[in-house]
C-alpha positions in Angstrom: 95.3 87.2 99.0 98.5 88.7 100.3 99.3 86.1 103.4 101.6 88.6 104.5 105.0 86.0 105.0 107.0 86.8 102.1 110.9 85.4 103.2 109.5 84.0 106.6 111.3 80.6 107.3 108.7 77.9 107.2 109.6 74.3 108.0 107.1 72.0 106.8 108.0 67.9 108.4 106.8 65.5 105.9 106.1 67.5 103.4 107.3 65.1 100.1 104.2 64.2 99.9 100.1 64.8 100.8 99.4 67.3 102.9 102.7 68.6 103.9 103.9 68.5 100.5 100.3 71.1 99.5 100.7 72.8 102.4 105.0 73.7 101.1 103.8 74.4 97.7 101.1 76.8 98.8 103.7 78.4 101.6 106.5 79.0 99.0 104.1 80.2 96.7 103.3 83.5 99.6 107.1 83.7 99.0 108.1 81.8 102.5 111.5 80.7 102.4 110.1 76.5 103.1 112.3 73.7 104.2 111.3 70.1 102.8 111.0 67.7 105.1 111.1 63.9 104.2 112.7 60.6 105.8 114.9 60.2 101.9 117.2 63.0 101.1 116.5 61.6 97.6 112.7 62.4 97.7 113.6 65.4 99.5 115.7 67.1 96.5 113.0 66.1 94.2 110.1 68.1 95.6 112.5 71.1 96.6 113.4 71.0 92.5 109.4 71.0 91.9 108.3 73.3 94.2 111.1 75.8 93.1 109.7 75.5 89.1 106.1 75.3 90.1 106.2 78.6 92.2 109.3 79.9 91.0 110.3 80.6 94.5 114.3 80.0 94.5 113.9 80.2 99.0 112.8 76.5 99.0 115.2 73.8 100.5 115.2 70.8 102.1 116.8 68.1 104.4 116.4 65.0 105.4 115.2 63.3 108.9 113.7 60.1 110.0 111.8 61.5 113.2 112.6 58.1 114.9 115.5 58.5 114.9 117.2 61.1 117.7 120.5 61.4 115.8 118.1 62.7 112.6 116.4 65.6 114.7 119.3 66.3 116.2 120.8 67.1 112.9 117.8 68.7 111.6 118.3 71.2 114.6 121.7 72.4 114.1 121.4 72.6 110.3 117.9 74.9 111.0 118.3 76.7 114.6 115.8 79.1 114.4 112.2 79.2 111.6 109.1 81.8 112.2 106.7 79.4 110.9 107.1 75.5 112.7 104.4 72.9 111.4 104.7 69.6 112.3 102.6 67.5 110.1 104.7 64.5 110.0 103.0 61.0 111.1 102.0 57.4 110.9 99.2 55.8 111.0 97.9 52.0 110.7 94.7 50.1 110.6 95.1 47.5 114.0 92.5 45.6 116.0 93.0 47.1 119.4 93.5 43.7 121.0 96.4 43.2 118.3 98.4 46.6 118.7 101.4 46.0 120.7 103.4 48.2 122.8 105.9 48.9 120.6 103.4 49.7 117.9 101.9 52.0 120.9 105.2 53.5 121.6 106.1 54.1 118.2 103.0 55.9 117.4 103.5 58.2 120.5 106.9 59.0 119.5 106.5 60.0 116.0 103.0 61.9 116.0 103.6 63.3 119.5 107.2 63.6 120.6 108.4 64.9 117.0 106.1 67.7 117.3 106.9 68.3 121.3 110.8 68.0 120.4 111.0 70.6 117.6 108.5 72.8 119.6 110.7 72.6 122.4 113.6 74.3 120.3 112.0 76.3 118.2 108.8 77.8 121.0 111.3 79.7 123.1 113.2 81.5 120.5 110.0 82.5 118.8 108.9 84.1 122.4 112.1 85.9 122.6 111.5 87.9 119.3 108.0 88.5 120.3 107.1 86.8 116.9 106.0 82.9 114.9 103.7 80.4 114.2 103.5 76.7 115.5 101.0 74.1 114.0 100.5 70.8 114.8 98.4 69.0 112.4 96.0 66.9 114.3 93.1 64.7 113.0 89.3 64.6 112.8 90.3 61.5 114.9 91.3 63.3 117.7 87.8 63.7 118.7 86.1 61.0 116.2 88.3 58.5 117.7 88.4 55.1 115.4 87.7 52.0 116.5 90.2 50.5 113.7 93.4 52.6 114.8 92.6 53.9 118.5 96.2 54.3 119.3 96.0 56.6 116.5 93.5 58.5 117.6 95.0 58.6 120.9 98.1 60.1 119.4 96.2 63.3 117.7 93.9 64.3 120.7 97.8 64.2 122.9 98.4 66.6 119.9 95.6 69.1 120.9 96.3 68.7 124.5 100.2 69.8 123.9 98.9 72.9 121.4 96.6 74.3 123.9 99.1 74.2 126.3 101.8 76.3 123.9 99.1 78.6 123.4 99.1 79.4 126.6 102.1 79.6 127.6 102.2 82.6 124.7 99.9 84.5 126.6 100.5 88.2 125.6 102.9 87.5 122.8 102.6 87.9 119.0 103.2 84.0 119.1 99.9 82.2 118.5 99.9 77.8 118.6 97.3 76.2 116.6 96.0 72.4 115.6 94.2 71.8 112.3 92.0 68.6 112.4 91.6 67.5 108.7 89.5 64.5 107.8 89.6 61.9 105.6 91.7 63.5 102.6 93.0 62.1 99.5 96.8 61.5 100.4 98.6 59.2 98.9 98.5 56.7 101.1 94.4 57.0 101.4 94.3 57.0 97.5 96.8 54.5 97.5 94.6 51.9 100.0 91.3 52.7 98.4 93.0 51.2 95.4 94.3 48.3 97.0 91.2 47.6 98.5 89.0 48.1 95.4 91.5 45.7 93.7 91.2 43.1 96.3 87.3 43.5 96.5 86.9 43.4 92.7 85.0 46.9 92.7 85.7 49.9 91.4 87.6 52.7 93.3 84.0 55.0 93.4 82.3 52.2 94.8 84.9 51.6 97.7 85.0 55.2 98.6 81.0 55.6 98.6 81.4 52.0 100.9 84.3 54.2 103.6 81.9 57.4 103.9 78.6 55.0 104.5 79.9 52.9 107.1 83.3 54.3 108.1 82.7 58.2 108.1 78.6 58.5 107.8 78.6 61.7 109.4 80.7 63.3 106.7 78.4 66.5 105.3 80.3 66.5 102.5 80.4 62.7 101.8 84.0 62.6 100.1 87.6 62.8 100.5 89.0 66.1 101.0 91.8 67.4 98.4 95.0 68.2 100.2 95.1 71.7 99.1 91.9 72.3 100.8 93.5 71.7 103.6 96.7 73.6 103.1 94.5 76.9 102.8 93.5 76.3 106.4 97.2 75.9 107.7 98.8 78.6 105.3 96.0 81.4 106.9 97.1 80.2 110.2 100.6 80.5 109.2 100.1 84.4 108.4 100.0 87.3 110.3 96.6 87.7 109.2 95.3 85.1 111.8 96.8 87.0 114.7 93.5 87.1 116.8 93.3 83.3 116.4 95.5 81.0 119.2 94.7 77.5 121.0 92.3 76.8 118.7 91.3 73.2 117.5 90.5 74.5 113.7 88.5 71.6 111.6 88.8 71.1 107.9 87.1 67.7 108.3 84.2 68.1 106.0 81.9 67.7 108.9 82.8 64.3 110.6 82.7 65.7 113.8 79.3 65.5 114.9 79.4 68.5 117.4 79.3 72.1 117.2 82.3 72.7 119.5 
């Protein structure tokens, strides 16, 4: 399928790596001219050099920015003043008793799931109005609305997500802009493989056995009782990104292999 967004500027944040990194490969692929986005300029060069032999898509480039750091974003925003296609997938997560997360863990959270997405939005929304034309994405979580009980500031940090999405979208009211979330569930990133590992090691089982353990007791109300691959969820956020999806805007669009236990 044609995506239609062939030279459109796409800026993918955290994207060395997961899904960001699927989502960048699948983007420059369509022929989008995607910026890498990673905290290492190191990493960064690295995937653009992959991404640019695995697509053969010469358009892809990269810098690098820590988003908690204002100095980093503020760099990142005069090297790139204007993209069509904004998706801010960068974030942290950490598994914390509730009555152990401190304040600063709460802040930091905040800051880098929530504020990076509001301070690049804040740039790049109005200019995208002004040409009657783009895309902004925030990638949210299954755990927006599945909060869990071993990360709630987490979760706290991706339903702020679809609370600042809806409100884009409507603020584009009449436009050609549209202002999406995609909720993905638990997917095989490298930091889920890499802790499923780690666990298995530490438990003395094998890495099948610890997975089957996370969707029994952790995620029961998967329907599809696995981890999601990351490309599955780049298809979702690469149809947003086109013109194709033009009739779709504010929506909270789950790739979550049925965790959420609602129809709405």
């Amino acid at each position: 399928m044609d995506l239609k967004i062939k030279d459109k500027k796409a800026l993918v944040t955290g994207s060395t790596a997961g899904i960001g990194y699927a989502t960048a490969k699948l983007l420059a692929a369509e022929g989008a001219a995607v910026i890498i986005n990673g905290r290492k300029q190191e990493d960064v060069d690295k995937v653009v050099e992959t991404i640019k032999n695995e697509t053969n898509n010469p358009k892809v480039s990269g810098i690098a920015a820590d988003f908690s750091k204002k100095a980093d974003i503020d760099n990142l925003l005069k090297q790139i003043p204007e993209v069509d296609i904004l998706i801010n997938n960068v974030g942290i997560y950490n598994q914390v008793p509730f009555e152990k997360i401190t304040d600063d863990e709460w802040f930091e959270m905040f800051d880098i799931n929530v504020m990076s997405g509001v301070r690049l939005a804040r740039h790049y929304f109005p200019k995208m109005l002004a040409k009657n034309e783009g895309r902004v994405i925030f990638i949210s979580s299954e755990s927006s609305q599945n909060i869990p009980t071993e990360m709630v500031h987490y979760g706290m940090s991706k339903t702020a997500q679809l609370s600042i999405s809806r409100g884009l979208a409507r603020l584009s009211k009449g436009t050609n802009v549209t202002v999406n979330s995609v909720l993905p569930g638990p997917t095989w990133s490298r930091s889920n493989e890499n802790g499923m590992k780690e666990l298995a090691a530490e438990t003395n089982q094998s890495v099948e056995d610890v997975v089957d353990e996370f969707f029994k007791n952790r995620r029961p109300t998967s329907l599809i009782q696995r981890f999601a691959d990351n490309e599955e969820v780049a298809n979702m956020i690469a149809y947003i990104s086109s013109p194709l999806s033009s009739a779709t805007n504010g929506a909270a669009l789950r790739v979550d292999g049925g965790v959420v236990n609602s129809i709405i």
